[in-house]
C-alpha positions in Angstrom: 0.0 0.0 0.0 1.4 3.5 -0.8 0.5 7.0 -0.4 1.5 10.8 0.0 2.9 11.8 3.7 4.0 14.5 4.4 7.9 14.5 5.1 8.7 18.1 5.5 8.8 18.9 9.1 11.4 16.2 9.7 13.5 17.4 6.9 15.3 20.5 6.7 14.9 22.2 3.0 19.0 21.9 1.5 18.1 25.0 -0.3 15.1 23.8 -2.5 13.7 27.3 -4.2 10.6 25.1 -4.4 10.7 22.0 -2.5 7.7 19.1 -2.8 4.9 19.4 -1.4 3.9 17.2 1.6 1.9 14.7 -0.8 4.5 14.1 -3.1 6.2 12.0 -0.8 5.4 8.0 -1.7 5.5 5.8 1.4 4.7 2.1 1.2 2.9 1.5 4.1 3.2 -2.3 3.8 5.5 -4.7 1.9 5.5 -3.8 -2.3 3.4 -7.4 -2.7 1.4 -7.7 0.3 -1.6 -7.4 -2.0 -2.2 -9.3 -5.1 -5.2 -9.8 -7.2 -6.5 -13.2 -8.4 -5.2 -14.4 -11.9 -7.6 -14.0 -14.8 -9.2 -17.9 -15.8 -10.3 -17.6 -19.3 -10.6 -20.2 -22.0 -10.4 -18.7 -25.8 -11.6 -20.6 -28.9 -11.0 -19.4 -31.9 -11.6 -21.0 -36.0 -10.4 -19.7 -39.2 -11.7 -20.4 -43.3 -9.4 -20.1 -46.1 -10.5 -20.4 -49.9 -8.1 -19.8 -52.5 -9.5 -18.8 -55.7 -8.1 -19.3 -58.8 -6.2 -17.0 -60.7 -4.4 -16.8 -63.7 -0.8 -15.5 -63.8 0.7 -16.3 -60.6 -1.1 -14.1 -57.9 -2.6 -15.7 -54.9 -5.8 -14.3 -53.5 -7.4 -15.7 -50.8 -11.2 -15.4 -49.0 -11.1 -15.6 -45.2 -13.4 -15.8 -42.5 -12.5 -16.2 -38.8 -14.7 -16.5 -35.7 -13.3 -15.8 -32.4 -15.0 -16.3 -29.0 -13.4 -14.5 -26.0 -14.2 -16.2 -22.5 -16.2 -19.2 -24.0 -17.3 -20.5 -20.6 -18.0 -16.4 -18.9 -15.7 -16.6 -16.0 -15.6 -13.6 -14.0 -12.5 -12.9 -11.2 -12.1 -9.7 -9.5 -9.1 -9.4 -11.5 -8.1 -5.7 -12.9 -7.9 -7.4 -16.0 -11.0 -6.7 -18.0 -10.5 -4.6 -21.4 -12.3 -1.0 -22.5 -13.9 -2.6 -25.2 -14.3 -6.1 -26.9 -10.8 -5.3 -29.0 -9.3 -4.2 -25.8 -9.3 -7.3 -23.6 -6.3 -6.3 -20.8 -3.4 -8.5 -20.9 -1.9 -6.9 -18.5 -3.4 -6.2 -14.7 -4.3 -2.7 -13.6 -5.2 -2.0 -10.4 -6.4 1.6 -11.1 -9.7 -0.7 -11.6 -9.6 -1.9 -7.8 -9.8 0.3 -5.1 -6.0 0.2 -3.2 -6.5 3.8 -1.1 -4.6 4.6 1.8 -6.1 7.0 4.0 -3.2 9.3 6.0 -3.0 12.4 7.8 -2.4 14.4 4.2 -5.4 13.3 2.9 -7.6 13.0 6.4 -5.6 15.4 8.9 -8.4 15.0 11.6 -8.4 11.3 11.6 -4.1 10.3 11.9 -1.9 11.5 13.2 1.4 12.6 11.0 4.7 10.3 12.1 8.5 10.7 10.9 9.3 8.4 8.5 12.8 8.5 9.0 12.4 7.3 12.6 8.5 6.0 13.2 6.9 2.7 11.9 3.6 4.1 11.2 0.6 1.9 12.7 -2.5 1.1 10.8 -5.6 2.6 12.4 -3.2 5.2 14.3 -1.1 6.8 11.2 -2.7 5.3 8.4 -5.6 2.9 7.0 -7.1 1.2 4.3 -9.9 2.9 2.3 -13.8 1.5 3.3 -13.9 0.4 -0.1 -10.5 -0.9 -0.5 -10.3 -4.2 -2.7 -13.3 -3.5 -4.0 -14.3 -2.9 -7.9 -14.4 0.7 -9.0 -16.1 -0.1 -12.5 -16.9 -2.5 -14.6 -13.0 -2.9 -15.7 -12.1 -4.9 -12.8 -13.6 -8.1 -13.9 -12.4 -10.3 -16.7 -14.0 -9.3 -20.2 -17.4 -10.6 -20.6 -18.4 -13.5 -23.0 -17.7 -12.0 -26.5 -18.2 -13.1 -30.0 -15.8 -11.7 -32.7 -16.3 -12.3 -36.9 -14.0 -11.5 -39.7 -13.8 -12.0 -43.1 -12.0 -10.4 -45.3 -9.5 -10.9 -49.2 -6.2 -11.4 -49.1 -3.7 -10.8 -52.0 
């Protein structure tokens, strides 16, 4: 888990004409894989058609049709994985999908309390805490992509 603190009172300013401000400063509050999302389960089928037609002189051209079908049996995971659209389909996990806030004194002054992080190991519930929502989907994107059917057809030459 990371978030902005604010390291500036236990720092003195080297001579910074403008030095960050207190949120800039990234802290990992836990280890850098205490978290991890489930793996995305999907089964993929996909068939093609050729025909060659025949030409004189050499050239080939070919007719094509091909029929994919994207998560054939609709497994969903909480998985950051899900695409933006049926030709986006998210190999790669984003967890700007699922909710991983940390709540601290820079974003919530009245409810922690600031440490040093230079001397202090911050304590969840005292200096910091998970968001209410945290783990949770923010949208639709944090599932694996939906059952989808794709056609093409198309010449080739």
């Amino acid at each position: 888990l990371v978030n902005g603190i604010d390291a500036r009172p236990y720092v003195t300013n080297p001579g910074y004409v403008t030095p960050p401000d207190g949120a800039n400063n990234q802290y990992f509050f836990t280890g850098r894989d205490a978290f991890r999302m489930e793996g995305q389960k999907r089964t993929d089928f996909a068939a093609m058609y050729t025909y060659g037609l025949p030409t004189g002189g050499g050239r080939r051209v070919d007719l094509y049709i091909q029929g994919q079908l994207i998560n054939l049996f609709n497994q969903f995971q909480l998985c950051g994985c899900g695409g933006s659209a049926a030709f986006a389909l998210g190999g790669n996990v984003q967890n700007q999908n699922i909710d991983s806030a940390v709540r601290t004194n820079v974003t919530h002054p009245a409810l922690y309390q600031s440490f040093n992080p230079f001397t202090t190991t911050p304590v969840e519930g005292v200096h910091w805490a998970k968001s209410p929502t945290f783990g949770l989907a923010l949208n639709r994107f944090a599932y694996t992509t939906p059952r989808t059917f794709r056609l093409t057809f198309g010449v080739r030459f």
